[in-house]
Residue frames as a rotation matrix with the C-alpha (Angstrom) as fourth column:
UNK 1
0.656 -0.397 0.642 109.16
0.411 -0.526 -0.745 108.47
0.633 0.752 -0.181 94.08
UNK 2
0.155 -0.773 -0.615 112.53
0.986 0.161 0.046 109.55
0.064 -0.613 0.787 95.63
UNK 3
0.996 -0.080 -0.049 112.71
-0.079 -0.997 0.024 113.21
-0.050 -0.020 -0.999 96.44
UNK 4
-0.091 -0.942 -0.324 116.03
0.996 -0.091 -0.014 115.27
-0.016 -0.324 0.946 95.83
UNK 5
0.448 -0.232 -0.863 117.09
0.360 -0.837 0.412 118.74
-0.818 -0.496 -0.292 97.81
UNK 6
0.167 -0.695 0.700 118.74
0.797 -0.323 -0.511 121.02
0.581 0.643 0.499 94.88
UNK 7
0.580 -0.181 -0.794 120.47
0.411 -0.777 0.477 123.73
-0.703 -0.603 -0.377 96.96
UNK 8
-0.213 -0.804 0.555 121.98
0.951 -0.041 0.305 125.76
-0.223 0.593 0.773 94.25
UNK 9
-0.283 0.146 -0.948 122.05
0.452 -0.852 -0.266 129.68
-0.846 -0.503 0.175 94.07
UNK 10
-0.832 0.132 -0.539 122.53
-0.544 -0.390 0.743 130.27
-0.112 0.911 0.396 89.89
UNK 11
0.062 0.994 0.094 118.78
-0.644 0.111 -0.757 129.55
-0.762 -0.014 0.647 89.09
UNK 12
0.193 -0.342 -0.920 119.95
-0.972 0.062 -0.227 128.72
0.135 0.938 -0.320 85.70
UNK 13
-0.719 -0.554 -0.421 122.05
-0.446 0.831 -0.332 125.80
0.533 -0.051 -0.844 86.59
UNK 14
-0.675 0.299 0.674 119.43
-0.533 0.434 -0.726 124.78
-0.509 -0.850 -0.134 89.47
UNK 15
0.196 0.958 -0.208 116.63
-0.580 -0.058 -0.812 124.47
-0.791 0.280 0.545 86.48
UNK 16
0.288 -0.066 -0.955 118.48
-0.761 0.590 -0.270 122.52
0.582 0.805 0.120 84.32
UNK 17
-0.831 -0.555 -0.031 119.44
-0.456 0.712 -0.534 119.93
0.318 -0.430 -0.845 86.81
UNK 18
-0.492 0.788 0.369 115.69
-0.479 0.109 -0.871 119.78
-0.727 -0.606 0.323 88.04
UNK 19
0.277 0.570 -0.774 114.53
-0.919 -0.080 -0.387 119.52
-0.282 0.818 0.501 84.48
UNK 20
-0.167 -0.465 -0.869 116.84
-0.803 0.576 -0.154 116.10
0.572 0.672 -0.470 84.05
UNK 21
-0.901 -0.367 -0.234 115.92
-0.289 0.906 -0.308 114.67
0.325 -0.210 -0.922 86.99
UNK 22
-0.016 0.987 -0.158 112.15
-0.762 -0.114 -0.637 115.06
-0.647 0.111 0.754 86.70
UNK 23
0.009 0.183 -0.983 112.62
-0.929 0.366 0.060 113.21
0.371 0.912 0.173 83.23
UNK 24
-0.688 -0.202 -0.697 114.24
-0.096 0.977 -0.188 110.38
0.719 -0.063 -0.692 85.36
UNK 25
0.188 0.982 -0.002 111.04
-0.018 0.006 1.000 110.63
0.982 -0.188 0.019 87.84
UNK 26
-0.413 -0.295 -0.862 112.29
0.773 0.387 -0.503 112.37
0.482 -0.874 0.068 90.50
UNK 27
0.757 0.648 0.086 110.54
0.583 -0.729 0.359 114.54
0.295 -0.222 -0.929 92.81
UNK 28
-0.213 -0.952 0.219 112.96
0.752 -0.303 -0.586 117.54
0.624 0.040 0.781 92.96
UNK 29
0.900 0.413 -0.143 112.55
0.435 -0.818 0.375 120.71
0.038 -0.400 -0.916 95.61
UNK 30
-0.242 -0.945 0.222 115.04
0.793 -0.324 -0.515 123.60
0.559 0.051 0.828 94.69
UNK 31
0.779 0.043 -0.625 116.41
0.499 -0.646 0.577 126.16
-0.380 -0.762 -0.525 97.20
UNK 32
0.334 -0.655 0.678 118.60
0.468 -0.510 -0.722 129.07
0.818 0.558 0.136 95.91
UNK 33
0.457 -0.397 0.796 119.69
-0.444 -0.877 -0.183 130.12
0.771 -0.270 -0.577 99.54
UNK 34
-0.667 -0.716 -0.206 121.63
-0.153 0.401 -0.903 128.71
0.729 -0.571 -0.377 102.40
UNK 35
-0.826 0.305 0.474 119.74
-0.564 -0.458 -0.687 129.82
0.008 -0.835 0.550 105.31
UNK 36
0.205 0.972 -0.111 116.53
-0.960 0.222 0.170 127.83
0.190 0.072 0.979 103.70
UNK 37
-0.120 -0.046 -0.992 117.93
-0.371 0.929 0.002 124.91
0.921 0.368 -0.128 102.75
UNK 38
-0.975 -0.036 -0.218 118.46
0.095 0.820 -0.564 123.93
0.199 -0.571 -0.796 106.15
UNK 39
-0.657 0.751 -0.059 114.83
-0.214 -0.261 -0.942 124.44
-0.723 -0.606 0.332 107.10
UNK 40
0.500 0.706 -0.501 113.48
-0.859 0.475 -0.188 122.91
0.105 0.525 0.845 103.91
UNK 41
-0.384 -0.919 0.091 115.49
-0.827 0.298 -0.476 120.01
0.411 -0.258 -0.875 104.85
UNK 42
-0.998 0.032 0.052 114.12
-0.008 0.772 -0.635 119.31
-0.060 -0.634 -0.771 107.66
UNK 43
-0.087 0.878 0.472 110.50
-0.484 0.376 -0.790 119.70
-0.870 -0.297 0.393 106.61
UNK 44
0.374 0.649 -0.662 110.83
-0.923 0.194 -0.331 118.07
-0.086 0.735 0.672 103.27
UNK 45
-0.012 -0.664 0.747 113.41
-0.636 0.582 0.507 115.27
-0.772 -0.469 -0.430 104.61
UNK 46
0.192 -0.443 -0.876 115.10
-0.973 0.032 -0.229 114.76
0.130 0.896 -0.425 100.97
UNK 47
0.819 -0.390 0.421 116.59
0.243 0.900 0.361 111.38
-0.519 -0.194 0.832 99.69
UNK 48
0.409 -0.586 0.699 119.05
0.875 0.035 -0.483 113.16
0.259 0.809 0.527 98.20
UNK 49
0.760 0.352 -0.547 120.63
0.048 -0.869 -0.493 116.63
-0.648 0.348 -0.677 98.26
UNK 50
0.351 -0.618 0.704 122.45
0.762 -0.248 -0.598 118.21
0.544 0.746 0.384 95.75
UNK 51
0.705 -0.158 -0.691 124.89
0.525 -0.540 0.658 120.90
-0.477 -0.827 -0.297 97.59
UNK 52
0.550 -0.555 0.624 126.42
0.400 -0.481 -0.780 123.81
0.733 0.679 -0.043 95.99
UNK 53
-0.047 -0.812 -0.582 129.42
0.888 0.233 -0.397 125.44
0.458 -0.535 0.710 98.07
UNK 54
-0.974 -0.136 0.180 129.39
0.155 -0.983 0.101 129.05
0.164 0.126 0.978 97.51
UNK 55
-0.329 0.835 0.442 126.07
0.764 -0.040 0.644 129.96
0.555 0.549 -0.625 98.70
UNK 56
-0.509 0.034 0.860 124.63
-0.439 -0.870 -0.225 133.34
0.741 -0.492 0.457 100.16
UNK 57
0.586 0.721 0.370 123.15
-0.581 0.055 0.812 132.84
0.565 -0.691 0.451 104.03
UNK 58
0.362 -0.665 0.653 125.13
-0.503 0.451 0.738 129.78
-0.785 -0.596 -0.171 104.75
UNK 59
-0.381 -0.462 -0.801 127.77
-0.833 0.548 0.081 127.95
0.402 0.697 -0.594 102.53
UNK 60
0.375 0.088 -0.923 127.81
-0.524 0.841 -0.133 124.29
0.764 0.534 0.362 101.51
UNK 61
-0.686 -0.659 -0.307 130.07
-0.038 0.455 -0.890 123.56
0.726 -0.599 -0.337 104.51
UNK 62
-0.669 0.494 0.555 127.77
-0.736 -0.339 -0.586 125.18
-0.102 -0.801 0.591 107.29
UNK 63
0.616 0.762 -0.198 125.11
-0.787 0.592 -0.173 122.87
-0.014 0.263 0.965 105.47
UNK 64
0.227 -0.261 -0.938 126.56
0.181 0.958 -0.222 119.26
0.957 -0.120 0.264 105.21
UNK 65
-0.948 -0.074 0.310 127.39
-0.290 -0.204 -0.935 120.15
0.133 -0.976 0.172 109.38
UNK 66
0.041 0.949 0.314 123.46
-0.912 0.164 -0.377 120.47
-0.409 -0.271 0.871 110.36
UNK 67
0.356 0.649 -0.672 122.54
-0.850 0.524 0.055 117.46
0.388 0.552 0.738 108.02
UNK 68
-0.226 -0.643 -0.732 125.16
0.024 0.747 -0.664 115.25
0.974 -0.168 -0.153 109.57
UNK 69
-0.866 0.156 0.475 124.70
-0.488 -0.056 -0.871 116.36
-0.109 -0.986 0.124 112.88
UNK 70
-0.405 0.782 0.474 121.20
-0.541 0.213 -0.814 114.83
-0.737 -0.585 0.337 112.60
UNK 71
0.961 0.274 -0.018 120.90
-0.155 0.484 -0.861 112.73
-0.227 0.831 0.508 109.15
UNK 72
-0.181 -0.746 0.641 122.69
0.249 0.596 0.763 109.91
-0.951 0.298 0.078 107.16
UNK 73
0.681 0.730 -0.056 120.57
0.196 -0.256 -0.947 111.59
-0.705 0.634 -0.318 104.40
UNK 74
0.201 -0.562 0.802 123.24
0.923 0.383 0.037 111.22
-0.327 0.733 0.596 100.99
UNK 75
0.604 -0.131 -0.786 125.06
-0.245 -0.969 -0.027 114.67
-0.758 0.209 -0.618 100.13
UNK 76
0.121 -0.560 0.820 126.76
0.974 -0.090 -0.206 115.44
0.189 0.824 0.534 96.64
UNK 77
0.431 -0.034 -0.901 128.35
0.261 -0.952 0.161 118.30
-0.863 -0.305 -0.402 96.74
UNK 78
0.565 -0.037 0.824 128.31
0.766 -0.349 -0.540 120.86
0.308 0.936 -0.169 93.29
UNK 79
0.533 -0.535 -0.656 131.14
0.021 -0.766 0.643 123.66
-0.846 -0.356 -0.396 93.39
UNK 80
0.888 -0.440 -0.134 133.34
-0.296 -0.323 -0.899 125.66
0.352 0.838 -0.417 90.51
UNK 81
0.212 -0.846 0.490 136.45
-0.859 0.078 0.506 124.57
-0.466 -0.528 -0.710 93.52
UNK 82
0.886 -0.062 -0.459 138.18
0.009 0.993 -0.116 121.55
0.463 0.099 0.881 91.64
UNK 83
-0.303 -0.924 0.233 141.43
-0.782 0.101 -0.615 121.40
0.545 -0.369 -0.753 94.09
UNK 84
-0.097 -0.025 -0.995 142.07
0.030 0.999 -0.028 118.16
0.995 -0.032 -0.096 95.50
UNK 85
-0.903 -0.148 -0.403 141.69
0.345 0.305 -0.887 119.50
0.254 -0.941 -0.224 98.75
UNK 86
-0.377 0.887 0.266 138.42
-0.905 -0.291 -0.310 120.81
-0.197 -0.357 0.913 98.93
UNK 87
0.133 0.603 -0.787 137.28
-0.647 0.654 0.392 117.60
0.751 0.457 0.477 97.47
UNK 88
-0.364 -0.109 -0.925 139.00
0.677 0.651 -0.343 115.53
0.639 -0.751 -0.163 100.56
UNK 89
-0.939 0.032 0.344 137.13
-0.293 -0.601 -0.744 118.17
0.182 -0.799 0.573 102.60
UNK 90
-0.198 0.980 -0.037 134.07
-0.980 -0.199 -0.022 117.58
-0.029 0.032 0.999 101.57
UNK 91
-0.083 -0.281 -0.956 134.96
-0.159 0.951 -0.266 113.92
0.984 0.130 -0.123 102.01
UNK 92
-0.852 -0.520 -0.064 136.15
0.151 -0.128 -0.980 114.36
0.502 -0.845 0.187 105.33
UNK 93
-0.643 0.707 0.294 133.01
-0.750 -0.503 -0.431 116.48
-0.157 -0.497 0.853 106.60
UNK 94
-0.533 0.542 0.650 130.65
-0.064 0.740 -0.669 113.57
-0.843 -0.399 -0.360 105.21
UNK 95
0.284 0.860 -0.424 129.71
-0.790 -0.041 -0.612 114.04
-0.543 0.509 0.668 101.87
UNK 96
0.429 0.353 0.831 129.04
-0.193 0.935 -0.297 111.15
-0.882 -0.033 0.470 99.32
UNK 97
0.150 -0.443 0.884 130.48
0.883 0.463 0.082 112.62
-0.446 0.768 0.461 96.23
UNK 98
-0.021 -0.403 -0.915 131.80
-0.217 -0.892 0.398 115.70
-0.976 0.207 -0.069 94.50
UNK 99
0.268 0.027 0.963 130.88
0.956 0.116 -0.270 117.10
-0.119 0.993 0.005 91.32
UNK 100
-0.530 -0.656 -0.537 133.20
0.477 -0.754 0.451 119.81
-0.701 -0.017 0.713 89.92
UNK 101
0.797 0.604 -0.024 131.55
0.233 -0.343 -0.910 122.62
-0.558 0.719 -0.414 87.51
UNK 102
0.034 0.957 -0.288 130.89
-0.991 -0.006 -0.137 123.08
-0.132 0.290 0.948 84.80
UNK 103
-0.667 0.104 0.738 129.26
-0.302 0.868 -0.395 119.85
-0.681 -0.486 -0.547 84.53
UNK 104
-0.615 0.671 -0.415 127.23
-0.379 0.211 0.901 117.96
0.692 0.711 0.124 81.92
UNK 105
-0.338 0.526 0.781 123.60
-0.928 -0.050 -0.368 117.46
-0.154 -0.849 0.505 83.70
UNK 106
0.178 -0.085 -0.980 123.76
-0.683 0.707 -0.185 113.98
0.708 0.703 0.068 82.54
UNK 107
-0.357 -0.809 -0.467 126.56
0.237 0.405 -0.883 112.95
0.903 -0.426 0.047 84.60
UNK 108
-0.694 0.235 0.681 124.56
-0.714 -0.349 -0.607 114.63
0.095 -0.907 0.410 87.73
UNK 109
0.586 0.810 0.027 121.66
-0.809 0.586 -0.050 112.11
-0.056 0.007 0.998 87.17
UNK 110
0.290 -0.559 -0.777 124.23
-0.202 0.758 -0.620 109.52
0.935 0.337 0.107 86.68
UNK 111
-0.382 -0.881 -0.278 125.76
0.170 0.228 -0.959 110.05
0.908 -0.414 0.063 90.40
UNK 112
-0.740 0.379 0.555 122.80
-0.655 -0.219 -0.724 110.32
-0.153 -0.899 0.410 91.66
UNK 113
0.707 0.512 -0.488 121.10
-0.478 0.854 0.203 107.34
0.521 0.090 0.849 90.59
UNK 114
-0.085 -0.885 -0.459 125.02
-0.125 0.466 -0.876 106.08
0.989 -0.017 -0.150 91.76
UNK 115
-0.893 -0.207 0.400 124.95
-0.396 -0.060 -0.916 107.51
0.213 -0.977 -0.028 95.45
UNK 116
0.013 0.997 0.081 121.40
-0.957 -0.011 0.290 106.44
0.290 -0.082 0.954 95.64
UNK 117
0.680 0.225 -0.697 121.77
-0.262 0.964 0.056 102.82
0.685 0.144 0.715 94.95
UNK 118
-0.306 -0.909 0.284 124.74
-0.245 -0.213 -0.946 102.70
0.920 -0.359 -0.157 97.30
UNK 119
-0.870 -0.077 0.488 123.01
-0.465 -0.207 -0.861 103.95
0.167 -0.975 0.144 100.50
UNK 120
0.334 0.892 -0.305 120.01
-0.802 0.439 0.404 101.81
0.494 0.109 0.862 99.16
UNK 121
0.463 -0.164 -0.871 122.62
-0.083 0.970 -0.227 98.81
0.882 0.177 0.436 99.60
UNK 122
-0.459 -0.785 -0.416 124.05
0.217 0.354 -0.910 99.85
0.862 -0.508 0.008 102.63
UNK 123
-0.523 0.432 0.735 120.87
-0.700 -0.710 -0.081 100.21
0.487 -0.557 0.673 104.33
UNK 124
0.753 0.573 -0.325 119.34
-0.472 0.813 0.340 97.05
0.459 -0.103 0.882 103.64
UNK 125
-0.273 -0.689 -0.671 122.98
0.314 0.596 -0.739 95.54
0.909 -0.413 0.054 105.15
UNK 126
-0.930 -0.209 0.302 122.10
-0.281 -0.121 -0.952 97.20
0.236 -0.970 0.053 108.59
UNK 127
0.152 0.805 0.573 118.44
-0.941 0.295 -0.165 95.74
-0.302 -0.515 0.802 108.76
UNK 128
0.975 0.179 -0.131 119.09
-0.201 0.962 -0.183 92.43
0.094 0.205 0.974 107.17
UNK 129
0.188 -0.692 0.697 121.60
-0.895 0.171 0.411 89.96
-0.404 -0.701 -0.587 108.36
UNK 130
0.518 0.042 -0.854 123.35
-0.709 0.579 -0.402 87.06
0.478 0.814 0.330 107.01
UNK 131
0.021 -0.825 0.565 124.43
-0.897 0.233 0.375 84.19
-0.441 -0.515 -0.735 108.66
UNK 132
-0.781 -0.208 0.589 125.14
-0.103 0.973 0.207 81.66
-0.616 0.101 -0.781 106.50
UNK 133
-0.540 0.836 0.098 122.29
0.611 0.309 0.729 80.04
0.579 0.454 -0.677 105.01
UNK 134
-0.101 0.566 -0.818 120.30
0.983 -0.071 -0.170 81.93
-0.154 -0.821 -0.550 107.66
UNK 135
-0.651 -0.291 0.701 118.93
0.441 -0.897 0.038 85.36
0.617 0.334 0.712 106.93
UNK 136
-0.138 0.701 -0.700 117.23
0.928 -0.156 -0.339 87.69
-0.347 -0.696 -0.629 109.40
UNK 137
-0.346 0.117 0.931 115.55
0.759 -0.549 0.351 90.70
0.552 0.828 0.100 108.63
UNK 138
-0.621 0.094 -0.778 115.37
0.721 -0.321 -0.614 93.27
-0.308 -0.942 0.132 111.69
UNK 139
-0.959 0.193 -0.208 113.05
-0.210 -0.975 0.066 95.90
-0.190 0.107 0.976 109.90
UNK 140
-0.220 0.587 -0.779 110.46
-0.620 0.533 0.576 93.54
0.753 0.609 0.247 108.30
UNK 141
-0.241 -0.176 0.954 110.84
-0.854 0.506 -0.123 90.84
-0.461 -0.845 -0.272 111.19
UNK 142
0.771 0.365 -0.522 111.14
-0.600 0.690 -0.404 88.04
0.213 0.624 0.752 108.87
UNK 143
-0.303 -0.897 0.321 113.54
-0.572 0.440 0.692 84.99
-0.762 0.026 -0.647 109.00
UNK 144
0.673 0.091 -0.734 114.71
-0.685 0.449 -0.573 82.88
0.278 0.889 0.365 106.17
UNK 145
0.074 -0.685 0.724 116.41
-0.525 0.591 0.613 79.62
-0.848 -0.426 -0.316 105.92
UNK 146
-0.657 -0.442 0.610 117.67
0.311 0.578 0.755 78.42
-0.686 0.686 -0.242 102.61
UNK 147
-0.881 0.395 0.261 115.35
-0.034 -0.602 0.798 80.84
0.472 0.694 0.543 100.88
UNK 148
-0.299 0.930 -0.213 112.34
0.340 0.313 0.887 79.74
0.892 0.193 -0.410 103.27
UNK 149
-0.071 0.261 0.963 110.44
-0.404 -0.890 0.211 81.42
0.912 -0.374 0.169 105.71
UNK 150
-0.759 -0.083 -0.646 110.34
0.378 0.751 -0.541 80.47
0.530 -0.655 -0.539 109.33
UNK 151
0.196 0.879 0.434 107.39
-0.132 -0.415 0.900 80.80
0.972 -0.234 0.035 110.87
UNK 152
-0.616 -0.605 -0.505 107.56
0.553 0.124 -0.824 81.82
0.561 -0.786 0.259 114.73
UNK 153
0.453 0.888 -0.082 105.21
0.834 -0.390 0.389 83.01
0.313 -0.245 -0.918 116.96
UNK 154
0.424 -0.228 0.876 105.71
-0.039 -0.972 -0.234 86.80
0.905 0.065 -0.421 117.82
UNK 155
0.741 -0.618 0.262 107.38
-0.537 -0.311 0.784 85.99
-0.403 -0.722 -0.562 121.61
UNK 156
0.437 -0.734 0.519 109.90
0.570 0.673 0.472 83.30
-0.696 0.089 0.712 120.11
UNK 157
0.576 -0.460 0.676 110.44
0.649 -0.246 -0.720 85.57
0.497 0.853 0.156 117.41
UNK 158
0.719 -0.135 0.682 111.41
-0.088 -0.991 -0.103 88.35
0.690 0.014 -0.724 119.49
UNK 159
0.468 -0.751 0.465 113.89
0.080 0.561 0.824 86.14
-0.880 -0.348 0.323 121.78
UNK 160
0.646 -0.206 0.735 115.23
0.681 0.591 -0.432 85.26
-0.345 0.780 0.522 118.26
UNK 161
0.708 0.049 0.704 115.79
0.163 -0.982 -0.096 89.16
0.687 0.183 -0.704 117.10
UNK 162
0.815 -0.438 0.379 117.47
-0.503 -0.211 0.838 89.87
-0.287 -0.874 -0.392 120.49
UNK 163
0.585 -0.687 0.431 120.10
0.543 0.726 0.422 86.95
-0.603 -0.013 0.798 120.21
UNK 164
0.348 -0.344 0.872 120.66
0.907 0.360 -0.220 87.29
-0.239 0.867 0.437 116.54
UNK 165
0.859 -0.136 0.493 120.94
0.087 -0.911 -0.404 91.22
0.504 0.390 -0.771 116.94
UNK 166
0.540 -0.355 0.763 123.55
-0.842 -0.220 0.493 90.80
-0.007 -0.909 -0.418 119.12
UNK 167
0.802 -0.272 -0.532 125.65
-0.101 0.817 -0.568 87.87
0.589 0.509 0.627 117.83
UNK 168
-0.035 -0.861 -0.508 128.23
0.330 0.470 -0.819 86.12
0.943 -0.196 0.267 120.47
UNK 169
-0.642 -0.036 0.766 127.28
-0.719 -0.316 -0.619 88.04
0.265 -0.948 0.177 123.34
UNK 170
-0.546 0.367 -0.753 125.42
0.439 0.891 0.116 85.78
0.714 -0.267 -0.648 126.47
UNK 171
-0.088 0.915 0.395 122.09
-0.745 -0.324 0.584 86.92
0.662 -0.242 0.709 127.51
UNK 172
-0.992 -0.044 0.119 121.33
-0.125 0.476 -0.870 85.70
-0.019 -0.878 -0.478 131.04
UNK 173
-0.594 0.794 -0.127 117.77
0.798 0.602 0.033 84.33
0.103 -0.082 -0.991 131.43
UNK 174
-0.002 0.667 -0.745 116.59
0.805 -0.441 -0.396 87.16
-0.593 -0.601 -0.536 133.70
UNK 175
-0.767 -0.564 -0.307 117.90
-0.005 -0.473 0.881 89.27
-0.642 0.677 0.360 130.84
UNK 176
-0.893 0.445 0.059 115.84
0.239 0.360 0.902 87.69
0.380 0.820 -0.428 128.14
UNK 177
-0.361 0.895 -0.261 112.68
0.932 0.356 -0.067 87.64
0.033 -0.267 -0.963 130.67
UNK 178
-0.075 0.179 -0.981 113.06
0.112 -0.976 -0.187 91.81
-0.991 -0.124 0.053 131.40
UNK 179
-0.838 0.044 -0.544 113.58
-0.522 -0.353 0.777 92.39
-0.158 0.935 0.318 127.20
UNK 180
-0.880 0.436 -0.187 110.90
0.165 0.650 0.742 89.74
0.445 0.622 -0.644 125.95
UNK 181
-0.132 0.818 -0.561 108.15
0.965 0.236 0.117 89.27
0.228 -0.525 -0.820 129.13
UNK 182
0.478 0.599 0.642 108.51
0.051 -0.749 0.661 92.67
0.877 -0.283 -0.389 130.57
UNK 183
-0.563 -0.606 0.562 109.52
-0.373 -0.421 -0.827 93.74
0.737 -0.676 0.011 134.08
UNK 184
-0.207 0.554 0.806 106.34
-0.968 0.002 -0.250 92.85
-0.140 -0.833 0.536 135.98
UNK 185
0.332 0.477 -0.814 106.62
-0.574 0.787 0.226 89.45
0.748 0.392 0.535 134.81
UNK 186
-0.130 -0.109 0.986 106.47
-0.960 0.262 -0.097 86.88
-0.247 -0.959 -0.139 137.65
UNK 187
0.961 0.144 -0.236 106.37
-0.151 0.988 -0.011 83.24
0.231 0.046 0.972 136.07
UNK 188
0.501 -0.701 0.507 109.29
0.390 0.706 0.592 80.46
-0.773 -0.099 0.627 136.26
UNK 189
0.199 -0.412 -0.889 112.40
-0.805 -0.586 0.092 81.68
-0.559 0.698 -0.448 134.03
UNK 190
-0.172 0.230 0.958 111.49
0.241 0.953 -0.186 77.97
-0.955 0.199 -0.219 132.50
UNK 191
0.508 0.839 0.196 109.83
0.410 -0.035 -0.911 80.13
-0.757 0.543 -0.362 129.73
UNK 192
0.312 -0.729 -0.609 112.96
-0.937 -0.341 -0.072 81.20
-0.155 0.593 -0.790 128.02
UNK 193
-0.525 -0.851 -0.032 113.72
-0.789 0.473 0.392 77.83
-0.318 0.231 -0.920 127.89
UNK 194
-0.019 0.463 0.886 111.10
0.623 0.698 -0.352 76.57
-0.782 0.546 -0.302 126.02
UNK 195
0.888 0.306 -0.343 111.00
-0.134 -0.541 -0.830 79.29
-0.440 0.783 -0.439 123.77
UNK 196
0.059 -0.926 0.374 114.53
-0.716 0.222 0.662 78.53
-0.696 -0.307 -0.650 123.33
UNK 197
-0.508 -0.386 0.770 113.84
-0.218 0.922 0.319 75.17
-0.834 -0.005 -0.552 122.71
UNK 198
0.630 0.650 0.424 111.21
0.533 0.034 -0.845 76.16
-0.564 0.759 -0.325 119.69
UNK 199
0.633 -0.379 -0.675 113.51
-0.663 -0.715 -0.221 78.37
-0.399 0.588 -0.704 117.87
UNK 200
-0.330 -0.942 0.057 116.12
-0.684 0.280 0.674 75.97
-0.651 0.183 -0.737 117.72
UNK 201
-0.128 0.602 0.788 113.48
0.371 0.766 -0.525 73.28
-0.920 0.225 -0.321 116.47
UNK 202
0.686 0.709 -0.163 112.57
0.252 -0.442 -0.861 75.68
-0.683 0.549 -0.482 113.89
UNK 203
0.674 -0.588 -0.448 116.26
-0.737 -0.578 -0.349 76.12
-0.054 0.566 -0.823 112.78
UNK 204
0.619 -0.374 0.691 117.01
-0.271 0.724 0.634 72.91
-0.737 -0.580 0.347 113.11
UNK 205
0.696 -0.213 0.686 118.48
0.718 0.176 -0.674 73.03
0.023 0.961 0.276 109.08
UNK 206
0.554 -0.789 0.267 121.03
-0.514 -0.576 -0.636 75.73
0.655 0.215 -0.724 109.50
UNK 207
0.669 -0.594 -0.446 123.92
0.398 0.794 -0.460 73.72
0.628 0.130 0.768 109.62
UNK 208
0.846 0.071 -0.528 125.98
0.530 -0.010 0.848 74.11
0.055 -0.997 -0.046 112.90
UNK 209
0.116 -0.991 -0.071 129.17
0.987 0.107 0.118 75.57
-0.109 -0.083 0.990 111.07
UNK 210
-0.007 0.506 0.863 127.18
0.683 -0.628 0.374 78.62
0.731 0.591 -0.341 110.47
UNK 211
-0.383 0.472 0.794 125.79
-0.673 -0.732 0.110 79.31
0.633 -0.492 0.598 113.31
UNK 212
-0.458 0.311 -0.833 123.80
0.618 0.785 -0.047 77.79
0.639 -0.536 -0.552 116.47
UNK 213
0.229 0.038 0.973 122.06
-0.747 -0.634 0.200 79.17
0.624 -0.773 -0.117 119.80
UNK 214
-0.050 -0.604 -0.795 124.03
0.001 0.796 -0.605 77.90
0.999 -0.031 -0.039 122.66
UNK 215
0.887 0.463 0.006 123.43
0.124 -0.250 0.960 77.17
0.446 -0.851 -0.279 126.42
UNK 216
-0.198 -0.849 0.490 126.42
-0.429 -0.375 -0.822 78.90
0.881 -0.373 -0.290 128.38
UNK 217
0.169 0.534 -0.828 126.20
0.465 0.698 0.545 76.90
0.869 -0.478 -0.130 131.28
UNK 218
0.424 0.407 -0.809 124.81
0.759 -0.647 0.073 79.07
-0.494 -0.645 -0.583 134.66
UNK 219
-0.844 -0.320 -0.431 125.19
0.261 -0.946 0.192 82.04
-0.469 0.050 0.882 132.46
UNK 220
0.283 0.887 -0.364 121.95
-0.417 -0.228 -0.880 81.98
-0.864 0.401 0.306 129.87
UNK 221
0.493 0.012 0.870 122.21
0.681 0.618 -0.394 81.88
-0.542 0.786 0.296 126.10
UNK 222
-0.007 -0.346 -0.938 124.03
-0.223 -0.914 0.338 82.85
-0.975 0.211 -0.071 123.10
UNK 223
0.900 0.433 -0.052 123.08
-0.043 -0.031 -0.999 83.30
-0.434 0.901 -0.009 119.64
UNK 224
-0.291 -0.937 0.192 127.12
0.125 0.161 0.979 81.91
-0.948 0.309 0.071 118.31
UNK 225
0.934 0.322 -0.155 128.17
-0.100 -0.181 -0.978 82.78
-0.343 0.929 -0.137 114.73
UNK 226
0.022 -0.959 0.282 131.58
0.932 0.122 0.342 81.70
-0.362 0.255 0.897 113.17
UNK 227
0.849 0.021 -0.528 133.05
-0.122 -0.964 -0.235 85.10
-0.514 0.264 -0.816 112.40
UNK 228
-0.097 -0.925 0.369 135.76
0.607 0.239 0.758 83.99
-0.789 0.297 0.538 110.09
């Protein structure tokens, strides 16, 4: 269940906005002062808030500051201000969206199911990767090819990860051996180049206009992607 922050001072307005998104099964926590909000905030660490401007302790501004300063956490901001420049402030400073009062509490559950799905989709884009047919999944440590899993033992995977986080750049052996083996590792830097030579085996279906891992010759490897 997705938790959302209501930071809103008129009780009135805070309790009907809770009441609509309860119905849609969220878990709501309302604050009716500034000064708390940041400090429920940071111990109830919201997927959501809701941010009224005008509030006693600290305003709406002072708040979306702190939250940015230490969270990507989604901010709507609620205010009676409909000038076009407070709204590109509250743009500007980092919030996600602007709802002008009075408001139907509909439309709040509406733009916050909206911003939700959003930063849902633009979260999963920084842990999962496409290349091509090739998908990698940097939270999960999974890899797909053409919808199928690749199976990899846990040091080849993590060679793999490295590269693939890090598309086009060339990783020097001794590189790979300090990130993957460790520091105190004393074998033959041979062992990047078999592990190497399994990964590629294992991707041997993702088609070469995609993508490849490539030996840079006396330099190490790189994990190439066409960026067109």
């Amino acid at each position: 269940m997705k938790k959302v922050l209501v930071v809103e001072d008129e009780m009135a307005i805070a309790r009907v906005i809770a009441a609509y998104l309860q119905k849609e099964h969220y878990e709501v926590v309302t604050v009716h002062d500034g000064a708390e909000a940041v400090h429920v905030f940071d111990r109830e660490q919201p997927n959501l808030v809701l941010l009224d401007i005008n509030l006693p302790g600290m305003d709406g501004w002072e708040i979306l500051t702190y939250i940015r300063q230490k969270s990507a956490c989604p901010v709507i901001m609620l205010t009676a201000l409909s000038e076009t420049e407070q709204k590109l402030s509250g743009l500007n400073q980092g919030a996600d969206d602007y709802i002008t009062k009075p408001f139907v509490a509909a439309e709040v559950v509406a733009r916050v199911n909206a911003v939700l799905r959003r930063f849902s989709n633009v979260m999963e884009r920084k842990h999962v990767r496409h290349y091509g047919s090739l998908k990698i999944d940097f939270q999960s440590h999974e890899v797909f090819l053409n919808g199928a899993k690749v199976l990899l033992t846990p040091r080849d995977l993590s060679v793999l990860l490295l590269l693939a986080e890090n598309p086009n750049q060339v990783f020097t052996r001794e590189h790979l051996l300090d990130s993957v083996w460790g520091m105190d590792y004393d074998g033959s830097d041979r062992a990047v180049d078999l592990v190497v030579k399994r990964v590629r085996k294992a991707l041997e279906n993702w088609p070469p206009n995609e993508g490849e891992i490539r030996t840079m010759h006396r330099l190490g490897y790189q994990f190439y992607v066409n960026e067109k």
